[in-house]
N, C-alpha and C positions, 0 to 999 in steps of 0.2 A: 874115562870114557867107557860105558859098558857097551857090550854085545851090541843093543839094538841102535847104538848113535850110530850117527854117520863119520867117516874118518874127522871132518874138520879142518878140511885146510883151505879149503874154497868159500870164496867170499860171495854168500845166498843172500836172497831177500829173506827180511823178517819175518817167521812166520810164527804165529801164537801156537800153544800148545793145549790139552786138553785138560780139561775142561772150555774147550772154547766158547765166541760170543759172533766170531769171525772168521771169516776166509774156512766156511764149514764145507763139508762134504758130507752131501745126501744119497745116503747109497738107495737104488728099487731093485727089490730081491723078488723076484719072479720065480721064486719054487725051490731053493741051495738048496740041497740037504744037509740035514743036522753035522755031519760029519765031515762035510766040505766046508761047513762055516767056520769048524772050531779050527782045522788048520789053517784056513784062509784068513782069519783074525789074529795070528799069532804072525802074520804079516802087517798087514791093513788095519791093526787094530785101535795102533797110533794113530795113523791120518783120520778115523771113518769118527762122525760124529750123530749123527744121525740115520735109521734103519728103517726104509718104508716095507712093509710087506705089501708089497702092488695089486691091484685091482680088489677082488674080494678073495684072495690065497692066505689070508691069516684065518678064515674059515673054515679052512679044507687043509689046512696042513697037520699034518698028523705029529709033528717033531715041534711045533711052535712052542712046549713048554720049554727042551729042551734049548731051544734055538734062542729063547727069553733070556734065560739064566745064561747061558755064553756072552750075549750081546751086552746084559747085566754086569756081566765080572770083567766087561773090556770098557765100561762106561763109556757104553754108545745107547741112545737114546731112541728108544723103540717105538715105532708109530703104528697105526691102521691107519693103512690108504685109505681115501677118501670117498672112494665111488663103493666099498663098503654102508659105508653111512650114509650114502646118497640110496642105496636100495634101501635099506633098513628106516630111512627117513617116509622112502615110497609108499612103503609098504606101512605105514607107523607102527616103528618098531627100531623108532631113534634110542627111545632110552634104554630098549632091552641091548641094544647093543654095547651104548656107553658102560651098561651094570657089565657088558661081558669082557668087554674090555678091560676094564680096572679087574676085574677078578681076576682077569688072564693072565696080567702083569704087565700092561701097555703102562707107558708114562706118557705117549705123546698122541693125539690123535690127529689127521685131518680133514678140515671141514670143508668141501666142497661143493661146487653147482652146474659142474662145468657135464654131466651128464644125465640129469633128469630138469626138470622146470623149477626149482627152486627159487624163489624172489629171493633178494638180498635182506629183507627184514630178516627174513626167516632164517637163513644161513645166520646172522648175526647173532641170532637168539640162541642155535646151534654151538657158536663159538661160548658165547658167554656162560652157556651151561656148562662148557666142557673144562671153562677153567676153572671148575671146582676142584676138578678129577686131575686134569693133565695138562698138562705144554699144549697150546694148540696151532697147529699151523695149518693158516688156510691157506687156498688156492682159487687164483682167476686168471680165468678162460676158460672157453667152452672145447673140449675135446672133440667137435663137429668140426673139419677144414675147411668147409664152407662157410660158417659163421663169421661175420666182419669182424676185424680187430679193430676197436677202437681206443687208441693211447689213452684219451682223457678218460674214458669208461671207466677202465682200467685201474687208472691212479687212483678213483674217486673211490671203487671198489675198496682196493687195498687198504686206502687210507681210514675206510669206515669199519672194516677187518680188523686192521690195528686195533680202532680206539676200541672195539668190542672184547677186546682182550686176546685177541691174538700174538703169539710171539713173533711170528716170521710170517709173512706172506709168499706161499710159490708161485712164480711166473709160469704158467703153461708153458710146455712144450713136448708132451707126451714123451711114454718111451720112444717112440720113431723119431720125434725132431722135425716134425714134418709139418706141426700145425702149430698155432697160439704166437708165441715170440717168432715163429720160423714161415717161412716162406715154403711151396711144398716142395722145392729142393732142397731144402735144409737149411736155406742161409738166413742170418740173421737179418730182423725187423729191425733196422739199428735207431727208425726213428722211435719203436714202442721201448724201449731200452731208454734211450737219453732221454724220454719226458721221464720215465718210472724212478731214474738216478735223479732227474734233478728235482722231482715232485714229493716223490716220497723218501727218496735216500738209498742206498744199495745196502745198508748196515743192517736192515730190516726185510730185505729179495732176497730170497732163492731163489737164481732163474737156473729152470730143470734145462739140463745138457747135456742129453743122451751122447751127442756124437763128439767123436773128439776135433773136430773141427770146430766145433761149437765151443765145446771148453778152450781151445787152443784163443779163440777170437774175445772170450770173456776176460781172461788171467791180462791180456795184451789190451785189453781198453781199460781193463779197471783192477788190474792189478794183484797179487798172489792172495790178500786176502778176500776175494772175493766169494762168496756164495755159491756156490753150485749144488746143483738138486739132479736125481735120475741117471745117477751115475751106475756104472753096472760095477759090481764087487771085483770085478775080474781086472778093472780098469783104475783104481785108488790109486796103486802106487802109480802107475805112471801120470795120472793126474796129479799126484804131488810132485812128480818129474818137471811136467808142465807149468804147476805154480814155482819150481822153484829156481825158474829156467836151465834144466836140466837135459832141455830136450829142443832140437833146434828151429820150432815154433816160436818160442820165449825166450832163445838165448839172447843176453842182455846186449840191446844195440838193434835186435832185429827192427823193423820197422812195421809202424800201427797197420793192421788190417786193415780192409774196406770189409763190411758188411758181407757180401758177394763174392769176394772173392775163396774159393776154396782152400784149404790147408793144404801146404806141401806134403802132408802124410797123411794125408785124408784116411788110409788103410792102416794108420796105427805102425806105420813099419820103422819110424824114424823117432 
């Protein structure tokens, strides 16, 4: 056993290991600094498999080369958030972005629609360019909490995401948790969920799950290896707590969630 195992005496669910396909964690890095990452990854850097740099802050971050190369030598898999490309599309100035990306040292981009008017051809067109260059993963829903959710939309979306060369599709649900999958107290849409698993498949969803009540209700409907997106860096490990019923949300026996109902640790204390 070296250093980083776990002792080994407790009998966990299965979980895959990295280079994973499953049961991923998507971290949104809203501003670390360089020197917070590189310790916070000699933690987290087993579980993290996926790094979004959130809204347009891969822009404006002054440390992103070094932030690259860290994320690089923990093979975790680097993105440009999506509402990037959605200005840069506004504005056309799609490809100049794409070209800065790849210079940058991005490997993953995402493509989204969920905050300018973008039609779905065009998002498609978006994805398909970008699998020249990188990994792409879109995302649907509209980041407006007014906007209807509607399941079959949804699916159709994804499903047309996919075939256009997308690797993963992310479920809405902003960093708040408040809009897309979520109702605006946070609770889960559990009917946009069971059409999206059983239309399109969960092997292919990232549904984003800012709060831990949220991750607590996912791991418990569909299991440790599930998908998760919008995770804060701060919260990895104890999300793999969570998937590995470590923590007594998911300790094995608890019984399935309701949609609605809140987490007994809503505050992360348990």
């Amino acid at each position: 056993m070296s250093a980083s195992d776990p002792p080994g005496f407790l009998d966990l669910p299965s979980r895959s290991a990295q280079p994973r396909t499953s049961g991923l964690t998507h971290v949104l890095d809203t501003g670390l600094p360089a020197e917070a990452l590189r310790a916070l990854l000699d933690t987290i850097g087993t579980f993290t498999d996926f790094w979004k740099f959130g809204f347009g802050i891969a822009y404006l971050d002054p440390a992103l080369p070094a932030k690259l190369t860290l994320l690089k030598e923990h093979g975790i898999t680097a993105c440009v958030g999506g509402t990037l490309l959605e200005i840069a599309w506004l504005q056309g100035k799609a490809e100049q972005c794409l070209a800065w990306a790849a210079e940058s040292g991005f490997s993953c981009i995402e493509v989204s629609n969920g905050a300018v008017a973008m039609d779905r051809e065009e998002k498609r067109r978006l994805i398909t360019r970008g699998t020249a260059d990188f990994t792409v993963v879109s995302e649907v829903g509209s980041k407006d909490p007014s906007a209807p959710v509607k399941p079959e939309a949804w699916c159709d979306e994804m499903l047309g995401d996919l075939d256009a060369g997308a690797a993963f599709s992310l479920a809405e649900g902003r960093a708040s948790g408040m809009v897309g999958l979520y109702e605006s107290d946070g609770s889960v849409r559990d009917d946009v969920v069971e059409l999206l698993v059983s239309t399109v498949g969960s092997e292919q969803i990232i549904f984003e799950t800012p709060l831990h009540r949220q991750q607590s209700w996912f791991v418990r409907r569909l299991g440790a290896e599930v998908n998760l997106g919008n995770v804060a860096a701060s919260e990895v490990l104890a999300l793999e707590a969570l998937r590995l019923g470590l923590r007594a949300d998911t300790l094995h026996g608890a019984p399935a969630p309701s949609a609605t109902s809140p987490s007994r640790d809503e505050d992360g204390t348990r």
